[in-house]
Each structure stands twice: as structure tokens, then as C-alpha cells.
C-alpha positions as CSV (number, residue, x, y, z in Angstrom):
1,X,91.7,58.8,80.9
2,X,95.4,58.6,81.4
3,X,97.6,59.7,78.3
4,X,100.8,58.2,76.6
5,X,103.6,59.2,74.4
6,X,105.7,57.0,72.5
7,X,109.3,58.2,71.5
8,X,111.1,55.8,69.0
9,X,113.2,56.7,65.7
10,X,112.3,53.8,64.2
11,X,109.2,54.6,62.3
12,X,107.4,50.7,61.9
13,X,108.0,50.9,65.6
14,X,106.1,54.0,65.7
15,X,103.5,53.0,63.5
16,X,102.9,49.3,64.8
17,X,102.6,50.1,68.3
18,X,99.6,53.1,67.2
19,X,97.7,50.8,65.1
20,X,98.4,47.9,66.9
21,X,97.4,48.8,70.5
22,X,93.7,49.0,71.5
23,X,95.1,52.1,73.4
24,X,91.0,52.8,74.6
25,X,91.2,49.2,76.1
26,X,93.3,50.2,78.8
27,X,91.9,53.6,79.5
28,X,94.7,55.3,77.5
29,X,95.2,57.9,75.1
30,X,97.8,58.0,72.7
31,X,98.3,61.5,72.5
32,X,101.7,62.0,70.5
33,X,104.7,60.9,69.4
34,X,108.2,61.9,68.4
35,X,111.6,60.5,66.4
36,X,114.5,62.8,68.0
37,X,115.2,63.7,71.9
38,X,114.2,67.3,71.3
39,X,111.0,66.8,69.8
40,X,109.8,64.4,72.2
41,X,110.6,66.4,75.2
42,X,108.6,69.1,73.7
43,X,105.6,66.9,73.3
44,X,106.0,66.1,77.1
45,X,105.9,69.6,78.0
46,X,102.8,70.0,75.4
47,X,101.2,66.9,77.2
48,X,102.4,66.3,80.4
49,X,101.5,62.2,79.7
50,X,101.1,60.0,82.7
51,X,102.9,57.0,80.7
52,X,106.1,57.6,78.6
53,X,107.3,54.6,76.0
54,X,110.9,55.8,74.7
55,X,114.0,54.2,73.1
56,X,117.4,55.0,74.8
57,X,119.1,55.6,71.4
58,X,117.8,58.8,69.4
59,X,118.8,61.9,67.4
60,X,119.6,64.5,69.8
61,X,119.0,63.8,73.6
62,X,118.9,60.3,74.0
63,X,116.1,58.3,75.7
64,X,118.2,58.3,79.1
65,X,118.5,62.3,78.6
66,X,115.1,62.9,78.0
67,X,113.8,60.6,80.9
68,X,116.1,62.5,83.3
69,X,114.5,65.6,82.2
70,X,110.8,64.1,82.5
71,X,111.5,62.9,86.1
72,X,113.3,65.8,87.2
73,X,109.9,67.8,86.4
74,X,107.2,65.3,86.7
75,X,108.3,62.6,89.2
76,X,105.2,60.3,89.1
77,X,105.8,60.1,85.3
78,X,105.4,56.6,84.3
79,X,108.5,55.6,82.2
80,X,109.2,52.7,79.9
81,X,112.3,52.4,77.9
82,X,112.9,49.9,74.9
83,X,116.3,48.5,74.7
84,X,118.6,46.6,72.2
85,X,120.4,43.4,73.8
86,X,123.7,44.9,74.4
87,X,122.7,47.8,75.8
88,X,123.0,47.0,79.8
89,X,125.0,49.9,80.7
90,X,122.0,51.9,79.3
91,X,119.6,49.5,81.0
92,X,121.6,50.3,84.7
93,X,121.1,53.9,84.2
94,X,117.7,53.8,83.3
95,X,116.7,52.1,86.6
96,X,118.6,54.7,88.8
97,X,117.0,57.1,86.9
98,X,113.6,55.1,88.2
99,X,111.8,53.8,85.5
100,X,108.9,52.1,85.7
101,X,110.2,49.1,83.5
102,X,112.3,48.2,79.9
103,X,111.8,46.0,77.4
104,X,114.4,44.2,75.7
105,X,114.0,44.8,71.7
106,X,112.7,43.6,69.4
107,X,109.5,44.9,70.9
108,X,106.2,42.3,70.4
109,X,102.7,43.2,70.9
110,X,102.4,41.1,74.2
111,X,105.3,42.7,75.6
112,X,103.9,46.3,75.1
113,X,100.3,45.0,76.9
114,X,101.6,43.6,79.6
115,X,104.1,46.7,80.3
116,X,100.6,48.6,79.8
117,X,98.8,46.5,82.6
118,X,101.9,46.5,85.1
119,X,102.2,50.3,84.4
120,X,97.8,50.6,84.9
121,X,98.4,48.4,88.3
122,X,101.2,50.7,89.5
123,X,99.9,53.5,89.0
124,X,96.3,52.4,90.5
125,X,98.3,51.4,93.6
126,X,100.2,54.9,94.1
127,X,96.8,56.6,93.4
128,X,95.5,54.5,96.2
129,X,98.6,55.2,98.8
130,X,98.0,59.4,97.4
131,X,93.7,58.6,98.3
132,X,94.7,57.2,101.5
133,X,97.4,59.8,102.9
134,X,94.7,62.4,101.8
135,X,92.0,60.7,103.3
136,X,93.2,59.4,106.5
137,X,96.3,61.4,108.0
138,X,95.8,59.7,111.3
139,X,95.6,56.1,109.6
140,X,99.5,55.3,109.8
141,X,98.7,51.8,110.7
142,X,96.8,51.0,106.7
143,X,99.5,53.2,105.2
144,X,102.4,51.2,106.9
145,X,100.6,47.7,105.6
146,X,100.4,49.6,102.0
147,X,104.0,50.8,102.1
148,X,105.3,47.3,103.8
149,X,103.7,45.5,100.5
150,X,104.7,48.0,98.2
151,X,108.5,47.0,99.6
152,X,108.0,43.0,99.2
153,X,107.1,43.7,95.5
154,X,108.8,46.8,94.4
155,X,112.0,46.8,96.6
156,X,113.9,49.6,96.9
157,X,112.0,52.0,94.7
158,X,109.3,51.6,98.0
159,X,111.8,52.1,100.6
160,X,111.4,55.8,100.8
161,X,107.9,55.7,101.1
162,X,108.0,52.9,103.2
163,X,110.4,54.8,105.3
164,X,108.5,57.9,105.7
165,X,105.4,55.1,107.1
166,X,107.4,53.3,109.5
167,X,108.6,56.4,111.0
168,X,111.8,57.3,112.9
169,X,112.5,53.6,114.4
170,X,113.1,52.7,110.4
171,X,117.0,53.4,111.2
172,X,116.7,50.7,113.7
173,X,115.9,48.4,112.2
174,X,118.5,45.4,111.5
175,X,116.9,43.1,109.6
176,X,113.4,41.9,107.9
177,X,112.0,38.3,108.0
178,X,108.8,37.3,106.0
179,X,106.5,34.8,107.3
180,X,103.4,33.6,104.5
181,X,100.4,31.8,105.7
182,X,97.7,29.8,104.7
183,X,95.3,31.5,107.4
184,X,94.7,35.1,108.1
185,X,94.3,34.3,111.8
186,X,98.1,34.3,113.0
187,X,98.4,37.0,115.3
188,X,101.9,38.2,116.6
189,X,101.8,40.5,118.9
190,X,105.1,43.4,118.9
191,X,107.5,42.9,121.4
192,X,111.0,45.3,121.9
193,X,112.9,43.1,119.8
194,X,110.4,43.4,116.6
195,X,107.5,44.7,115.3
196,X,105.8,42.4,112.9
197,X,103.5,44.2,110.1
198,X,100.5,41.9,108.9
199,X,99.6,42.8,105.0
200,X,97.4,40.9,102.4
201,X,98.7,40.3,98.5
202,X,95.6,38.8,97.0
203,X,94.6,35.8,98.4
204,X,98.5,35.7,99.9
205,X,98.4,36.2,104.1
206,X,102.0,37.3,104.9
207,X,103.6,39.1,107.9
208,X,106.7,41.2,107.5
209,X,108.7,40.8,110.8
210,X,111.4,44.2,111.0
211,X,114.3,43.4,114.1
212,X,115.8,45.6,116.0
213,X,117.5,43.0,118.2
214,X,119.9,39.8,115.9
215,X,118.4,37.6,118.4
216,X,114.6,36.6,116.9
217,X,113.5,33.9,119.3
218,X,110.8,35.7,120.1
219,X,109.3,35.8,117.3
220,X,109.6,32.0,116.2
221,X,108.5,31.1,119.8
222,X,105.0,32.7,118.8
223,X,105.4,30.4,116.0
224,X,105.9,27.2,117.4
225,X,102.3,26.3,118.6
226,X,100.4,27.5,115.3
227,X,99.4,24.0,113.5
228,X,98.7,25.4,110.0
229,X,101.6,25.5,107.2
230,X,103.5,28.5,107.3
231,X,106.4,29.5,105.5
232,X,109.4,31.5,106.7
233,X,112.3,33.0,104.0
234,X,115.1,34.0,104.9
235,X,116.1,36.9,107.4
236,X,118.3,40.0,105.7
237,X,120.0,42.9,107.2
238,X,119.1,44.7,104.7
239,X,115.8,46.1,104.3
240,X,115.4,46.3,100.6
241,X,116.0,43.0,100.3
242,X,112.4,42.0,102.3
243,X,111.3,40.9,98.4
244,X,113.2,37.8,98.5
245,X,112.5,36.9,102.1
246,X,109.2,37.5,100.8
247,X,109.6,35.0,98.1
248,X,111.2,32.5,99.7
249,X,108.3,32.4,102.5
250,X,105.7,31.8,99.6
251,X,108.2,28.7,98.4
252,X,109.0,27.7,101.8
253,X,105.1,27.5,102.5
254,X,104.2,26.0,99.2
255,X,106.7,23.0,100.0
256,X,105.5,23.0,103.7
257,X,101.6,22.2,102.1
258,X,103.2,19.5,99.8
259,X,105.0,17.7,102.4
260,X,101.7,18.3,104.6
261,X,104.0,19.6,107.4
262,X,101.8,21.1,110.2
263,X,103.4,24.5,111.6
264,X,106.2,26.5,110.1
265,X,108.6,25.5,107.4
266,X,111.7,28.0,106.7
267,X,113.4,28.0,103.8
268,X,116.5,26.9,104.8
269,X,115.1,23.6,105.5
270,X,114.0,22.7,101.9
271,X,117.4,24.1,100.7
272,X,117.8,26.2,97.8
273,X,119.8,25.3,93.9
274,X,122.3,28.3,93.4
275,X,122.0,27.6,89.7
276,X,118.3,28.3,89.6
277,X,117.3,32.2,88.8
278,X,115.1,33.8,91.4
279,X,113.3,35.3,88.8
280,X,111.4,32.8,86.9
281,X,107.8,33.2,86.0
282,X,105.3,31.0,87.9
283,X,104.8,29.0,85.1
284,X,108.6,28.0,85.4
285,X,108.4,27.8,89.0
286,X,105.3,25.3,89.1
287,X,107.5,23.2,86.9
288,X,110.6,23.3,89.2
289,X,108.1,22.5,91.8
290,X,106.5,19.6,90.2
291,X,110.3,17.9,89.3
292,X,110.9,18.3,92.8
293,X,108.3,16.6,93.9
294,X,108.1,13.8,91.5
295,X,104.7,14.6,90.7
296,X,104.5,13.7,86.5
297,X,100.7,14.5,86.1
298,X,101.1,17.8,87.6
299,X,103.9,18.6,85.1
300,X,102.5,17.5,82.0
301,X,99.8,19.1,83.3
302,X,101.7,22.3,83.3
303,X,103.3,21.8,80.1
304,X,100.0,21.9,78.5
305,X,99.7,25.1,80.0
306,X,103.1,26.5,79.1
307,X,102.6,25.2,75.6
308,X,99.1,26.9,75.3
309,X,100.2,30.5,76.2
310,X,103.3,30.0,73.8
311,X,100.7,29.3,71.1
312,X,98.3,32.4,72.1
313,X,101.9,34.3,72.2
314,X,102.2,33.8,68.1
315,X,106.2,34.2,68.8
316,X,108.6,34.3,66.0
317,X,110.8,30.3,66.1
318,X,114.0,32.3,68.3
319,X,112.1,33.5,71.1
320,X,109.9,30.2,71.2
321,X,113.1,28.2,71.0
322,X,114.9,30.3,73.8
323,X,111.9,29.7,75.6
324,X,111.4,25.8,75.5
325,X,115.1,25.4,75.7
326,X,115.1,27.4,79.2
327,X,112.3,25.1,80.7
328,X,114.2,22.3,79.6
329,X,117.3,23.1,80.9
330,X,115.8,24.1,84.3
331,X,114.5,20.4,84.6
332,X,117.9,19.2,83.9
333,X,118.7,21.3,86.9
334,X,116.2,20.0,89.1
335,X,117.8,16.1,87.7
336,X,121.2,17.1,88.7
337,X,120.4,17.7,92.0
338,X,120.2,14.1,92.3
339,X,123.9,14.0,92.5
340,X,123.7,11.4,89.1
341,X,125.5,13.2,85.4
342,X,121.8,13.8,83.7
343,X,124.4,14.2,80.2
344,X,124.7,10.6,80.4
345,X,120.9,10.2,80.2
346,X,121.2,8.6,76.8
347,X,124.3,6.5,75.9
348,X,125.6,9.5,73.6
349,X,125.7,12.9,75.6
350,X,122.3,14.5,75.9
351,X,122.6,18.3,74.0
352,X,119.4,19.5,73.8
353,X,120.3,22.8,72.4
354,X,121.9,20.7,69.2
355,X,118.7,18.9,69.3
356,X,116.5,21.1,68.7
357,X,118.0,22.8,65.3
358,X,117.2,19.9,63.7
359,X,113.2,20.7,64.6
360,X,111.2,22.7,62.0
361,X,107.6,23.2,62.9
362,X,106.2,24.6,65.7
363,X,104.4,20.9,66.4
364,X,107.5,19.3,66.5
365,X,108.8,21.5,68.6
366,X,106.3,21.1,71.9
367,X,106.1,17.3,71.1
368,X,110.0,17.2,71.7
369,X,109.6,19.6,74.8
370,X,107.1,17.0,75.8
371,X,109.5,14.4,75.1
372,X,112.4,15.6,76.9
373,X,109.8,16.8,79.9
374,X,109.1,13.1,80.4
375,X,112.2,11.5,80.0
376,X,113.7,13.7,82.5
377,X,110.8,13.4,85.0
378,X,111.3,9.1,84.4
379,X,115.1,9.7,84.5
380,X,114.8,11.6,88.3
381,X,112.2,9.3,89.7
382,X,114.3,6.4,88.5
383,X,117.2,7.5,90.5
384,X,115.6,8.6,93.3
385,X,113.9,5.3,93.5
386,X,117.5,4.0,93.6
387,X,119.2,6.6,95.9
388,X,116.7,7.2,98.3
389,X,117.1,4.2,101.1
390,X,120.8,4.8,101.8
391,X,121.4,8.3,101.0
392,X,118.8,8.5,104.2
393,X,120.4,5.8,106.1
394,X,124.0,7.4,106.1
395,X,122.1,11.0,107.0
396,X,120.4,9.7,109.5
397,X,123.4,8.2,110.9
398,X,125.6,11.5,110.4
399,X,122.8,13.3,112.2
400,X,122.8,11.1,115.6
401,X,126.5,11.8,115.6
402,X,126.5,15.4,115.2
403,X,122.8,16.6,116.3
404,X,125.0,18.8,119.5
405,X,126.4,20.9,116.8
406,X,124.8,23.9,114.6
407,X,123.3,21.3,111.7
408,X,122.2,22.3,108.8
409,X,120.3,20.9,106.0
410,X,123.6,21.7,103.5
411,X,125.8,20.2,105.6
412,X,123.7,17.1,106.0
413,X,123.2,16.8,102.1
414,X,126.8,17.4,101.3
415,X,127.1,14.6,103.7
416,X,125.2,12.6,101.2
417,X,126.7,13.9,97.8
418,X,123.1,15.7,97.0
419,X,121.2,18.7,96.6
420,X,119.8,20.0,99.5
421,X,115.9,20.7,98.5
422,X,116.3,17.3,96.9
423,X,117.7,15.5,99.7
424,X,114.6,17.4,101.9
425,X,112.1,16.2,99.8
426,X,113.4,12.4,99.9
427,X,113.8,12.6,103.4
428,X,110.3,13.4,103.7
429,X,109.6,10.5,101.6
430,X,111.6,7.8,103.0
431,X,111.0,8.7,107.0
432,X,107.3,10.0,107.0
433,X,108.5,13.9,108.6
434,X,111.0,16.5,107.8
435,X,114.8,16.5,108.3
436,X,114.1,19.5,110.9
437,X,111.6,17.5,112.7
438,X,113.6,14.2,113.2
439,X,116.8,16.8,113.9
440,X,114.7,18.0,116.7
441,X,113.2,14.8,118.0
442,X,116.6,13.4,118.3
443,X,117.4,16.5,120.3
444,X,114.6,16.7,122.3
445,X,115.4,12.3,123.5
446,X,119.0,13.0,124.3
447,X,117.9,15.9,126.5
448,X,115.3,14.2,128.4
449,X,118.1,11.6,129.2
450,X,120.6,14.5,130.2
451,X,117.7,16.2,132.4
452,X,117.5,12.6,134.0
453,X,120.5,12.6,134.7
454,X,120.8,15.7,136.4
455,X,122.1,18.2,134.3
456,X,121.8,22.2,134.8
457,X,118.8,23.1,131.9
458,X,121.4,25.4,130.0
459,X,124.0,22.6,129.8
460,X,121.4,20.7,128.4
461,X,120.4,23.0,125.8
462,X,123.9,23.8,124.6
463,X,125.1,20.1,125.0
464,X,122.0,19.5,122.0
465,X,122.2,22.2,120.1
466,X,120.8,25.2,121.4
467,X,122.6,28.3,122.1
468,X,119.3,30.2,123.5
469,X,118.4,28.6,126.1
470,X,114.7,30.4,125.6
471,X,114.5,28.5,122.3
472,X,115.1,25.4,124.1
473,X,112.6,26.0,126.6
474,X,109.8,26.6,124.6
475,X,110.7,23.9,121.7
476,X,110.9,21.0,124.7
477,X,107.5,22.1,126.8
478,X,106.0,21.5,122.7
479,X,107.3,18.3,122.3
480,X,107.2,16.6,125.8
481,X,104.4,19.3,126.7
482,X,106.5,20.4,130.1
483,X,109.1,22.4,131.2
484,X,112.0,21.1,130.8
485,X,112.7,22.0,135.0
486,X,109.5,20.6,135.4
487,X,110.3,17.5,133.7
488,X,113.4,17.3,135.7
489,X,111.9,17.7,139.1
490,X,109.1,14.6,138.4
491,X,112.3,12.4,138.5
């Protein structure tokens, strides 16, 4: 059984969280706790607790002061601290310091339990990594695959470990791609320019790509002839940063299955909104996902769900408010990236913070969330409706005029006065395929009529677009299924 301390000054806090928790739920005993610094670092010694819960303001040593101590002496030590609102200088600390989380006072039950079950799951997983590197010595190969998805989640707390797995060639490496797939059966094989890294998250199939070369053709040349949706985030230099590669691959390949694209979709090419976090919950992501994609009974749908957790929740009316005023303003996001003012959605301007002061019960509350769910959703699909012909028209146009330059999805939506997963997503609509897909079909004509006419093959590829002449090679023989030499010499 694992123990726990708590270290607050506050005694309700004390006393809630004891008789509050099912502590023997989790597999925890609660085995002490303490109102000052000095006190509770002497109940550490005492008890030597897997899990630590402390406040960063207290009598004597402070929370940050006694977690230092704890992880200086214990370094596996589980540490939680609670924190007021203003207290972010604290907060920066405390994750240097490597704790395992904070929570943002005032404290709730649900908070606590799933900081409990986070805490259970990370510890679990470094008792696993500890098993294996005990068990098998020789099995660098499982331990790499552990430590590569304890890096997509965990960042650059894992890099150490993660270093110490990939070995010496970890200093070479220049950059970290992230591929997700809907099949397990993608294979790509190492070559001198990468290593790719195959590791599982669930029912997730994903494939960490580490560079030692800037130039990856190699690696999306294996890509181009698998026919099931895959999604490719972004590459960084940096290898910490292989979480949000990571999770831009899972939205990249969520939006390649709704689109029904077959092959690879990157992220780049359904754009991103600057103004959206990239932390949201996956509740909040499904309903960014289902504004996207104009789907309404998929996001009332998820509303229902949203609104049912917020009732299981029992919040107090600020923190539900904060919450249902987030997801609303996160659709009218998703509505401005139709280029249209969404404030002018009613003829007086729409302020839905002012709006919802004047609610009182909790009823009220999700019927207007409902409300202003719907009338957003209507408002988008209105417009796009609208938009959507001649928007694609004028981009279509722009890109037969400038497909022998480096295009990009932004530059083609700024072209058009949108957004650029927006403008995707109605490009999709309006022309039955993908703004990469026509892009490259429009490249792949002109350079059959350049081959005809007798041009060298790397002329050819520059002259449409492509500065590796590899890239080319491979991206023509798929379209036209030849060479393009051969396809020159049968003229």
C-alpha cells in the first residue's frame, strides 16, 4: 500500500481532505499530517510517503522549502502542491523543483481524486520502467519505446531517462516528428538520416521519428504509398518538444479520418487557430472539432456530455460559470475563423459574459449554453453556406498561378480573408479532396507537360515546386505510376 502525507495550515483543508477521501480506494494510506514546514518535514522523515500533498505558503519552511528538501533525499517522491491564484512565481518554482503536479486553490474533492489517479498512473509507469531495467538489461529496444512515450506525455521531466535509452546518438539528434496511425502495421525501416521509434498509447499507434539530417524526405517517401489515414504534427528541433508533434499528429489524423483522406495528413495542411490553447480537455477539443466540421448532432451530442460531468462535478456557480463561458467562447473562435464579426450575430453586440449574470439556476444555465451552442453552430454553417463557392474559386485561381512556389495552406487562406483549418475543411467540401492533393495534382499536370517538352527532371521539379528532386521522384511515379525519366523517354 503506498502512503501519503498532507501538509496544509489551513485546518478544514486538513480535515476535509481526511474525511473526505476514500484514501483505501486508491490503495493509499493516509499516514500523517502537519500545519508548519518543520513539522511536516519531520513527518517525512518519520514516514518516508510515496505521495506528498503540501501548500506552498506555511509557518516556517514553506511548501517550496520543504519539497526541495523531500526531493533532494527522496527523488521518486511524489509531490503535489496546492496553490492560491496569484501565486505563479511559486507555481514556476515548484515545477523546476519537479513536482508531480499543482492544484489551483480552492481545492474540490474531484480535483484531489483525479491528482490521486494521475499520481497512481505515474507512479505505476515508473515502477514498470524500474521492473523492466531490472528485468531485462539487454532489452534497450522496449525500454527506448517506454522512455520515447514517457517523452510524448511527460516532456522534459522524461528527457533524462529518455536520454540515458536512446543512448549516445541522443546529441545528434536535430529534430523529432510524430506520425499517429489508425493501423499498427506501418513499418519504417531506420535509415542514416533517422531512426523512427514505434510505441503504443492505448489504442493510439504512433511512431516517433528522431533526425539527424534537416532533410526528411526519406522518411515521408516511406509514407507516400500507405493508403490508411495517418497523421503527421509538426517537426521540432527541439526534443522536448516531441509532446506537441505528438499532439498535433493525433489532430492531424483525427481530421485526415473526417475528411476520409486516404494516406498521410500533416498538420500544417488543416492549419491551426493561434488563439486556441493547446491544452484543452478532450471534451473541449471534440467540440472544436465538431464546429469545425459543421457537424450539429455530434456537438449537441457532446454538450450533453459536457453538461452531464458538470452535474456529477456538484461545482460551486463560479467555477461552473468559468467553465460554460470557456466552451462558449471557444465556439466563437471556431465562428471567427470564418473571416465574418460573430459580435454582430444579433443586431445588438453579442456579450455572453454579460449574459450570463443575469442567469440564476443551474438549469438555466446549460439551457442557455445550449442556446448559444446552437446559434453559433446555425450562425457558422450559414456563412459558410454563403462563403464557401468563391472563397474556393479565388484559391483555386491563386493556386494555378503560384503552385511553382513554396505554398502553403496560410498563404492560400490569407489569400482568401480566412482561417486556415477553416478554409481546409471547406475546400474539402466544395472540391471533393484536400487543398494538398489538388496543390499536387496541379503540379504533377504542369510537369508532365514540361517532361513532354523536354525538360532536364530537376528543372522540372524546381520549376513546380520541389526543391528535392527525390521528393519529386517518388511523389510523380505515385501519381502517374512511372518515373518521371521513364515517362519522359515513352515520348
Amino acid at each position: 500500500m503506498l502512503k501519503a502525507v498532507i501538509f496544509d495550515d489551513e485546518y478544514i483543508v486538513l480535515q476535509g481532505l481526511q474525511a473526505m477521501i476514500d484514501w483505501s480506494k486508491y490503495g493509499i494510506e493516509l499516514v500523517g499530517t502537519a500545519t508548519d514546514g518543520n513539522a511536516a518535514w519531520s513527518l517525512f522523515e518519520a514516514h518516508r510517503p510515496d505521495i506528498v500533498f503540501t501548500d506552498i505558503r506555511m509557518p516556517g519552511m514553506d511548501g517550496l522549502q520543504v519539497i526541495e528538501k523531500i526531493l533532494a533525499a527522496a527523488p521518486d517522491t511524489m509531490c503535489i502542491v496546492f496553490s492560491g491564484f496569484n501565486e505563479f512565481e511559486y507555481v514556476k518554482r515548484a515545477l523546476k523543483l519537479g513536482v508531480a503536479d499543482y492544484l489551483e486553490k480552492p481545492i474540490t474533492i474531484p480535483m484531489i481524486e483525479d491528482a490521486i489517479t494521475k499520481t497512481i498512473e505515474r507512479i505505476e509507469r515508473e515502477k514498470a520502467v524500474s521492473s523492466l531495467q531490472l528485468k531485462w538489461e539487454d532489452s534497450r529496444q522496449e525500454l527506448l519505446e517506454k522512455a520515447t512515450l514517457d517523452l510524448l506525455l511527460r516532456g522534459e521531466e522524461a528527457e533524462a531517462k529518455w536520454r540515458d535509452s536512446f543512448g549516445r546518438k541522443a546529441d545528434e539528434v536535430t529534430g523529432v516528428t510524430v506520425i499517429a496511425l489508425s493501423r499498427d502495421d506501418l513499418t519504417l525501416d531506420d535509415a542514416d538520416s533517422y531512426q523512427a521509434i514505434h510505441v503504443r498509447n492505448g489504442l493510439e499507434h504512433l511512431i516517433a521519428v528522431l533526425h539527424f539530417q534537416e532533410d526528411a524526405t526519406d522518411v515521408w517517401n516511406q509514407l507516400l504509398y500507405w493508403t490508411e489515414p495517418a497523421g503527421v504534427g509538426r517537426t521540432y528541433e527541439q526534443i522536448t518538444d516531441a509532446g506537441k508533434s505528438y499532439r498535433e499528429a493525433l489532430q492531424a489524423l483525427r481530421y485526415g479520418q473526417f475528411m476520409e483522406e486516404k494516406g498521410w495528413t500533416r498538420f500544417e495542411d488543416i492549419g491551426e487557430n493561434p488563439k486556441i490553447p493547446a491544452s484543452l480537455s478532450e471534451q473541449e477539443e471534440a467540440v472544436i472539432f465538431y464546429m469545425r466540421t459543421g457537424d450539429k448532432a455530434g456537438l449537441l451530442g457532446q454538450l450533453d456530455l459536457f453538461i452531464k460531468q458538470l452535474e456529477s462535478e456538484r461545482l460551486n456557480p463560479d467555477i461552473m460559470e468559468r467553465e460554460i463561458l470557456k466552451l462558449v467562447y471557444l465556439a466563437m473562435e471556431i465562428a471567427k475563423e470564418t473571416g465574418e464579426d460573430v459580435y454582430k450575430i444579433r443586431q445588438a453586440d453579442y456579450l455572453p459574459h454579460l449574459e450570463i449574470r443575469s442567469i440564476r439556476t443551474k438549469e438555466e444555465m446549460f439551457a442557455w449554453l445550449r442556446a448559444q451552442m446552437e446559434m453559433l453552430m446555425d450562425w457558422t454553417l450559414d456563412v459558410r453556406s454563403n462563403a464557401k463557392h468563391e472563397a474556393v474559386e479565388s484559391a483555386c485561381a491563386y493556386m494555378k498561378q503560384h503552385y511553382n512556389e513554396d505554398l502553403t495552406l496560410q498563404e492560400v487562406s490569407e489569400h482568401v480573408g480566412m482561417n486556415a483549418t477553416y478554409f481546409s475543411l471547406l475546400f474539402k467540401e466544395e472540391m471533393g479532396q484536400s487543398y494538398i492533393k489538388y496543390l499536387t495534382q496541379l503540379r504533377m499536370e504542369r510537369a508532365k507537360e514540361l517532361l513532354r517538352e523536354g525538360y532536364k527532371i530537376a528543372d522540372v521539379s524546381e520549376k513546380v515546386g520541389y526543391h528535392s528532386y527525390r521528393h519529386f521522384s517518388e511523389l510523380f511515379k505515385k501519381h502517374v505510376g512511372m518515373k518521371p525519366g521513364q515517362y519522359k523517354d515513352s515520348f
